[in-house]
C-alpha positions as CSV (number, residue, x, y, z in Angstrom):
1,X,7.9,-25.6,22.9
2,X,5.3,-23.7,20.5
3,X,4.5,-25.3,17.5
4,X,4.8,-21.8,15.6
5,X,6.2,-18.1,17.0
6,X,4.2,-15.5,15.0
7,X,6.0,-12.5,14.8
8,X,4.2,-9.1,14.1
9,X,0.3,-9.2,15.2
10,X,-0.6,-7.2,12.0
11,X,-2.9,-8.3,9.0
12,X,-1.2,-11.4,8.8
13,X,0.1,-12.3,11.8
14,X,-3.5,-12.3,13.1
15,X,-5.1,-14.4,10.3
16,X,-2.3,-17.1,10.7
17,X,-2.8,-17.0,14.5
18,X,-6.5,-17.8,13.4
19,X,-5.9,-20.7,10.8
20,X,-2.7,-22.4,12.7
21,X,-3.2,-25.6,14.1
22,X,-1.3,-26.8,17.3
23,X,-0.2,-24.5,20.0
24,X,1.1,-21.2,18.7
25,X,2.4,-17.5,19.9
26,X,1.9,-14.2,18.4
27,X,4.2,-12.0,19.3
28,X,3.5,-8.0,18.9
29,X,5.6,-4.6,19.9
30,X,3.1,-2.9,20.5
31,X,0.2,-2.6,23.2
32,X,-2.2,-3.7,20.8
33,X,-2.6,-6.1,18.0
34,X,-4.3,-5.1,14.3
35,X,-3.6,-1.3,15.1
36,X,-3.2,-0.3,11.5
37,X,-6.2,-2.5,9.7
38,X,-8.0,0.1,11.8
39,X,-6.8,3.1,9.7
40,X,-6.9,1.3,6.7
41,X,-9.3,2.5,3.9
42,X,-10.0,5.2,5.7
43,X,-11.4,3.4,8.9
44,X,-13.4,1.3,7.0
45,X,-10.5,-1.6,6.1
46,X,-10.4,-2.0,2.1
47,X,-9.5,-5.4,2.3
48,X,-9.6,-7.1,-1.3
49,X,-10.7,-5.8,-4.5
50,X,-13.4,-7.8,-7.1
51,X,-11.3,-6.8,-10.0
52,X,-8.1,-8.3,-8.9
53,X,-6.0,-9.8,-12.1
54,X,-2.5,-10.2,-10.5
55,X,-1.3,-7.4,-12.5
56,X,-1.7,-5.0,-9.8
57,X,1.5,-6.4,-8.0
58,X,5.4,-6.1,-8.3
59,X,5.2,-9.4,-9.4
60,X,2.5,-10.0,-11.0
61,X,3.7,-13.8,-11.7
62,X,4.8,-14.8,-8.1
63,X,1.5,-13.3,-6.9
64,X,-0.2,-16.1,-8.8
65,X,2.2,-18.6,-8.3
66,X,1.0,-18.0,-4.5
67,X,-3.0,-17.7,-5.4
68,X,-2.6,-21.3,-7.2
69,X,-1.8,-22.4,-3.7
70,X,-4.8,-21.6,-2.2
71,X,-7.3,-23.5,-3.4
72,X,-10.5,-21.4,-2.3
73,X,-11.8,-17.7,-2.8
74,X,-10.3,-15.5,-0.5
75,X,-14.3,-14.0,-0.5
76,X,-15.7,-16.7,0.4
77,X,-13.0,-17.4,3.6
78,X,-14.5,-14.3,5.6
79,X,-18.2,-15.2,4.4
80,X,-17.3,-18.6,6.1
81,X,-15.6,-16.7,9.1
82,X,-19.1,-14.8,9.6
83,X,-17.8,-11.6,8.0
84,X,-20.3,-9.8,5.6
85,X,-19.0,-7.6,2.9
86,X,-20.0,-5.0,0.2
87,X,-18.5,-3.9,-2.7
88,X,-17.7,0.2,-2.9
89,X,-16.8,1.8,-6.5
90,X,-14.0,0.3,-8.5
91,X,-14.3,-3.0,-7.3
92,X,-12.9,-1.8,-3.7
93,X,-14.4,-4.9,-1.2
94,X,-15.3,-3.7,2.7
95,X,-16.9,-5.3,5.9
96,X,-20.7,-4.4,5.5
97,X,-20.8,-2.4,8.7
98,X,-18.1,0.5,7.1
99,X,-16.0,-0.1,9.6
100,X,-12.0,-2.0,10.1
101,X,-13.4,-2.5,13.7
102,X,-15.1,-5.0,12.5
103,X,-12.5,-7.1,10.7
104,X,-10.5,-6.6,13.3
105,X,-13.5,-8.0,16.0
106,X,-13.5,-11.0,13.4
107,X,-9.5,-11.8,13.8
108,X,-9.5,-11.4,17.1
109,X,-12.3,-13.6,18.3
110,X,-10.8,-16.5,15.8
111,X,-6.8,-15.7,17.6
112,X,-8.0,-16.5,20.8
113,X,-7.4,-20.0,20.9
114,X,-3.2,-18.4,20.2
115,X,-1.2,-17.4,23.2
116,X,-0.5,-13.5,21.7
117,X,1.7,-11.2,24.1
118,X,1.6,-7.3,23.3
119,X,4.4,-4.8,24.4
120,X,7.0,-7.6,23.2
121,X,10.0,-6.8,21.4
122,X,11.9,-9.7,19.4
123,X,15.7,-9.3,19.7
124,X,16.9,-12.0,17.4
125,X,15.6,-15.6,16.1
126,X,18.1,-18.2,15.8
127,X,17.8,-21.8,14.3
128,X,19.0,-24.7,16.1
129,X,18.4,-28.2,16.2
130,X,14.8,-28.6,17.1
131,X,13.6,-25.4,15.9
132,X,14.0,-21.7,16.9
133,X,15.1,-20.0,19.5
134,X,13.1,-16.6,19.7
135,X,14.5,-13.6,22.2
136,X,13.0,-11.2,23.0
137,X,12.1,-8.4,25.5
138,X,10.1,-11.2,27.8
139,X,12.1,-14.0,27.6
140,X,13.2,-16.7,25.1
141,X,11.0,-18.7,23.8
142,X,10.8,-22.5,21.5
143,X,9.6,-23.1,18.8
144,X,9.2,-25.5,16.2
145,X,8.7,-22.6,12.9
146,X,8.5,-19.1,12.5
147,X,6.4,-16.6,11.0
148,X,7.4,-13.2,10.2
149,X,5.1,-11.1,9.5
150,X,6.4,-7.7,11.1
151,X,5.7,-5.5,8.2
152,X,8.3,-3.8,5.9
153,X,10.0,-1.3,8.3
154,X,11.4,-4.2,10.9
155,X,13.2,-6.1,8.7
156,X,16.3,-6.2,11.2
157,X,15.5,-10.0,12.3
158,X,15.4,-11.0,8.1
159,X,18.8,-9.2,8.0
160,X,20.1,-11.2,11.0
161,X,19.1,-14.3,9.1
162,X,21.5,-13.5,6.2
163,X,18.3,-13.1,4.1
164,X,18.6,-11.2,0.8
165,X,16.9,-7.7,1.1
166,X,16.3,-5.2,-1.2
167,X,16.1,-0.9,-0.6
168,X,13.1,0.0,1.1
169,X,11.0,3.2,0.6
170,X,7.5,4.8,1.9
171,X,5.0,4.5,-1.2
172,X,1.4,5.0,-1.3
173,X,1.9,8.7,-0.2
174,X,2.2,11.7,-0.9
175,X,5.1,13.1,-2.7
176,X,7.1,16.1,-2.3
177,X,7.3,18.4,-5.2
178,X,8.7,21.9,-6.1
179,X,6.3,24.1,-5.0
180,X,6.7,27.1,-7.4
181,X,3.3,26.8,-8.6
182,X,1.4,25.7,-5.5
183,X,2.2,28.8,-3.5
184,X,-1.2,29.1,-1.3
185,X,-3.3,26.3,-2.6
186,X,-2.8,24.2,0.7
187,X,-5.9,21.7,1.5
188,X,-7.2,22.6,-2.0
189,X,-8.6,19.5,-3.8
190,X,-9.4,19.8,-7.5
191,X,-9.7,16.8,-10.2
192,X,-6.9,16.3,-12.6
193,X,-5.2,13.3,-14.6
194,X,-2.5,12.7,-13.3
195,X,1.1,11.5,-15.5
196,X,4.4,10.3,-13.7
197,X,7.3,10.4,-15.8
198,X,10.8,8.9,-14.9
199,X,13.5,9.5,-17.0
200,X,11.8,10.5,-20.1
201,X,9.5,7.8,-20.1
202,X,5.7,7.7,-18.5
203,X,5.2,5.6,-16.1
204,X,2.5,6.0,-14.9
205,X,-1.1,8.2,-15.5
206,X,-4.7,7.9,-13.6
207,X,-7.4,10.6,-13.6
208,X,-8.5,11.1,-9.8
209,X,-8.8,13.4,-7.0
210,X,-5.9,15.7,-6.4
211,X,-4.5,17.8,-3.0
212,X,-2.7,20.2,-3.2
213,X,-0.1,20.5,0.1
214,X,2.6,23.6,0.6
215,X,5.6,21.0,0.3
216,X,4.0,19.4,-2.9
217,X,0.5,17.2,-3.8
218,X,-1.3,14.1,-2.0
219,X,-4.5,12.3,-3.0
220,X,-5.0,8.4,-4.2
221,X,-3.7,8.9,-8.0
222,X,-1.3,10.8,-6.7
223,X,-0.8,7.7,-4.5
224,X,-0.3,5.3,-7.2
225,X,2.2,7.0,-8.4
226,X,4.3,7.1,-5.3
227,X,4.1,3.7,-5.9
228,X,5.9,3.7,-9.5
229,X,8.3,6.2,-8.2
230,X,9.4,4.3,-4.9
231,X,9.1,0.8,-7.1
232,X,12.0,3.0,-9.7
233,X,14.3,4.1,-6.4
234,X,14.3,0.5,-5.0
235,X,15.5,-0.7,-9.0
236,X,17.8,2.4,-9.2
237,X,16.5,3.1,-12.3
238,X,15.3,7.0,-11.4
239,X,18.0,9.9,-11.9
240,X,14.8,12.3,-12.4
241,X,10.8,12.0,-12.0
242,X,8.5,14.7,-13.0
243,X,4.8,14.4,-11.9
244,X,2.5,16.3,-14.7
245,X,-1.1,17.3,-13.5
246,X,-3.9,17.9,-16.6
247,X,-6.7,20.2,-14.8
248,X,-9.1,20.2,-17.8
249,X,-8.7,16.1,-17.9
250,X,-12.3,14.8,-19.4
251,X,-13.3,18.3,-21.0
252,X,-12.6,19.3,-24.9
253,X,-9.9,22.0,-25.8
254,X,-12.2,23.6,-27.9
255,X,-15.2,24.1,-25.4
256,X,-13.1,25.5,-23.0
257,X,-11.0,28.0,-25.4
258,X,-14.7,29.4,-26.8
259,X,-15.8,30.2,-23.5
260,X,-12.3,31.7,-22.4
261,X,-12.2,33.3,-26.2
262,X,-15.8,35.3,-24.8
263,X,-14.9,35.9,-21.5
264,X,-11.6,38.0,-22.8
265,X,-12.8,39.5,-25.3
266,X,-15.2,41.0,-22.9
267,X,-12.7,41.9,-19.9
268,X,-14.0,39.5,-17.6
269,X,-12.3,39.4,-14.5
270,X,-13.2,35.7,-13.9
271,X,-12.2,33.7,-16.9
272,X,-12.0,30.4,-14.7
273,X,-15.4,30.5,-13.1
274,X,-17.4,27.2,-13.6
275,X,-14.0,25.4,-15.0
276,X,-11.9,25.0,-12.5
277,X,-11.4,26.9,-9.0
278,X,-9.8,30.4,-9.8
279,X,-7.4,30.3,-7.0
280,X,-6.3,27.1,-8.8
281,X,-5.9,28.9,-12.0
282,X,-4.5,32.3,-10.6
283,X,-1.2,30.1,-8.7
284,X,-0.7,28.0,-11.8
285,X,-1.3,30.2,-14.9
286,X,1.9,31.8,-16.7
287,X,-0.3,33.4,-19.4
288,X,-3.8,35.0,-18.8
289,X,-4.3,36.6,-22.1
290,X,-4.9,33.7,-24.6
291,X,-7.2,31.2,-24.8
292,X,-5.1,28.4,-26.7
293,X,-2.4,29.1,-24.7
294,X,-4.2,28.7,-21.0
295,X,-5.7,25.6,-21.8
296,X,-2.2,24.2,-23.1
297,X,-0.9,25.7,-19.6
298,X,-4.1,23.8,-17.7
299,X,-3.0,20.5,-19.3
300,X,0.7,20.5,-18.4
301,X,1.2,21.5,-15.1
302,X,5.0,20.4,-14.5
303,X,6.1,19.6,-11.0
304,X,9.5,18.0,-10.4
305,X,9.5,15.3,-7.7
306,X,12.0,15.8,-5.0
307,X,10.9,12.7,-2.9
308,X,8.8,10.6,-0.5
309,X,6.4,11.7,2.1
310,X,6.8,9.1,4.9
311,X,4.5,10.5,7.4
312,X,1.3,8.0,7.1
313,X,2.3,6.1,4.3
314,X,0.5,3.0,3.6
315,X,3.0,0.6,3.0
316,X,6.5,0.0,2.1
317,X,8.0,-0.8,-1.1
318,X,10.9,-3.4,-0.6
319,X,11.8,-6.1,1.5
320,X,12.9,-9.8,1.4
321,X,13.6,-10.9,-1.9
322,X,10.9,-13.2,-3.3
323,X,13.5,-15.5,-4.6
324,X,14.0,-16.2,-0.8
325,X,11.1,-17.6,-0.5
326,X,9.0,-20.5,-2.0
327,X,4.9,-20.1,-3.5
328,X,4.1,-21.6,0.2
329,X,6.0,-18.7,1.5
330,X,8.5,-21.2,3.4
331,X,12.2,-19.7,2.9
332,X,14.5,-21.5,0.8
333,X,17.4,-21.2,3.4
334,X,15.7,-22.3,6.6
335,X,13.0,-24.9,6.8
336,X,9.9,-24.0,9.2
337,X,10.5,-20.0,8.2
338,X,8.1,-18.2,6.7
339,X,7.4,-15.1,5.6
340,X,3.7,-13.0,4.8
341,X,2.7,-9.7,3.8
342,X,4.5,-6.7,3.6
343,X,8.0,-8.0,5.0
344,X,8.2,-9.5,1.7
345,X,9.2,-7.0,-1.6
346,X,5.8,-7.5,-3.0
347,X,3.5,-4.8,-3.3
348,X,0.0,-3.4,-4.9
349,X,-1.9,-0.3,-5.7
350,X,-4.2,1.7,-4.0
351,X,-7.7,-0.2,-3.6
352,X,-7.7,-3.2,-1.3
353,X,-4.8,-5.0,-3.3
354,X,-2.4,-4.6,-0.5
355,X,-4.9,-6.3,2.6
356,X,-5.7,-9.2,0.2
357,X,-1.5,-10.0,-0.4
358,X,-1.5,-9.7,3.4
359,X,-4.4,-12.4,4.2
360,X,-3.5,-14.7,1.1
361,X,-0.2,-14.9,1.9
362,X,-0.8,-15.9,5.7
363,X,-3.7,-18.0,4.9
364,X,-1.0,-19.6,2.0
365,X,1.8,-20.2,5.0
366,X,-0.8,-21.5,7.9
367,X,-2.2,-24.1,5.2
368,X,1.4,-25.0,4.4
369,X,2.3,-25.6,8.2
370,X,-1.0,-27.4,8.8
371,X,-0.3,-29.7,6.5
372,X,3.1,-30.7,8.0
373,X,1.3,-30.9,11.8
């Protein structure tokens, strides 16, 4: 008999496996544990972010009713673990070496006093009088509480628990666009502001890097708003979403029109050079002629979205309902159950917001349990 079964050696399921007391098992599908902090930021594991508010979250008010729970600086924890960090632009906080390796060296070593077992599939948990019963592709196995923290795309053992679940989607990806106006631009990168409107309404707008890809556009704005999008499909509340790209975004209208004015009136050939790339300009321009009217054009590129890019999103949108669960992330159903990370419908945007949810949440639920050991 275990005193907890962690299920999903991800993020959390590592960090809980670190900070549980008793005897404890970490169980994890596949051959390694902590496989995609590696890719994460990169390969150099944006794990929190100095400018967190709460606001960057689904739920911005169960976020904090978790955070109040845990009395210290999430920070501070990984200085105390022996991790050192630096801060990149916008507040984005990662291991001092530049590399996830590194957090993941730091889980590790504090999970080997847990039992984990890799290449080990859970088939169903079931509650019964002492505890749990966990079975799975090795065996059954006791235990006295659960974890879950399998990550949003195995959500089959929540559903076998009768917990409520909401729709889940990819997000923080890129999306899929009408391509009318993108014809040969793939892998070219340019700098717009970028607006996501749903139904009439903007959603959603942030200046940043842009890529242009043959089935639509990728880059981290663009990421952000895959975020809004999948966030409006989950609530049903998107018949129609239209991403708008601004290529002039941080220039003036009038600077741009004189030089435009010159270059026409003189026949150039050019009339993008030094403004933006002219193979940009030459796949998205309707009218070449007018100066007023191309800068107009540059500031309203119109793509309609068509949908979700799955391959290599960063997260899902969706999940367990938080009303299933308490601000110690023990369910409400079944006592000893509890759920961390991204199993749970609570999500952030791009920038480290996402890691932090995933350690706070696990180092919320091991504190919880410890205190009931």
């Amino acid at each position: 008999m275990y005193d907890t079964i962690i299920i999903g050696g991800g993020a959390s399921g590592l960090l809980s496996a670190c900070e549980l007391k008793g005897k404890n098992l970490l169980l994890e599908s596949k051959d390694r544990v902590g496989k995609k902090i590696l890719v994460t930021g990169n390969g150099r594991c944006n794990l929190s972010n100095s400018n967190l508010t709460g606001e960057e979250y689904s739920d911005p008010q169960f976020f904090r009713a978790v955070q109040e729970k845990y009395s210290s600086n999430l920070l501070d924890f990984w200085k105390e673990k022996g991790l050192f960090l630096r801060e990149g632009g916008a507040g984005r906080v990662y291991p001092f070496s530049n590399q996830a390796s590194t957090v993941l060296d730091v889980l590790r070593f504090g999970a080997r006093k847990a039992e984990i077992k890799t290449n080990c599939i859970v088939k169903s948990v079931k509650k019964d009088k002492g505890g749990y019963a966990v079975l799975t592709s090795d065996g059954e196995y006791y235990s006295k509480r659960v974890m879950l923290t399998c990550g949003g795309g195995n959500l089959e053992i929540a559903k076998s628990l009768n917990l409520r679940l909401t729709d889940t989607y990819p997000a923080l990806c890129a999306l899929k666009t009408d391509t009318n106006k993108l014809k040969g631009l793939d892998g070219v990168r340019a700098h717009a502001k970028v607006s996501l409107e749903i139904d009439g309404k903007v959603e959603y707008v942030e200046s940043g890097e842009v890529l242009f890809r043959k089935y639509g556009v990728s880059g981290i704005a663009v990421f952000n708003a895959s975020l809004k999008y999948a966030r409006a499909l989950r609530d049903k509340k998107c018949k129609r979403a239209i991403l708008t790209l601004d290529l002039l975004d941080g220039l003036e209208d009038k600077e741009v029109e004189t030089v435009l004015s010159t270059r026409i009136k003189r026949g150039d050939d050019n009339l993008l050079t030094g403004i933006i790339s002219n193979k940009i300009g030459q796949a998205v321009l309707d009218d070449f002629t007018n100066a007023q009217e191309i800068v107009k054009n540059l500031r309203s590129i119109k793509l309609n979205v068509l949908g979700l890019l799955d391959d290599n999103a960063q997260i899902t949108v969706g999940g367990v309902r938080l009303d299933e669960v308490k601000p110690s992330l023990e369910s409400k159903t079944y006592d000893g159950l509890y759920l961390c990370g991204e199993v749970l419908d609570q999500d952030g945007l791009c920038g480290g917001y996402n890691l932090h949810w995933a350690f706070l949440s696990a180092l919320v639920a091991s504190q919880d349990i410890n205190q009931k050991i």
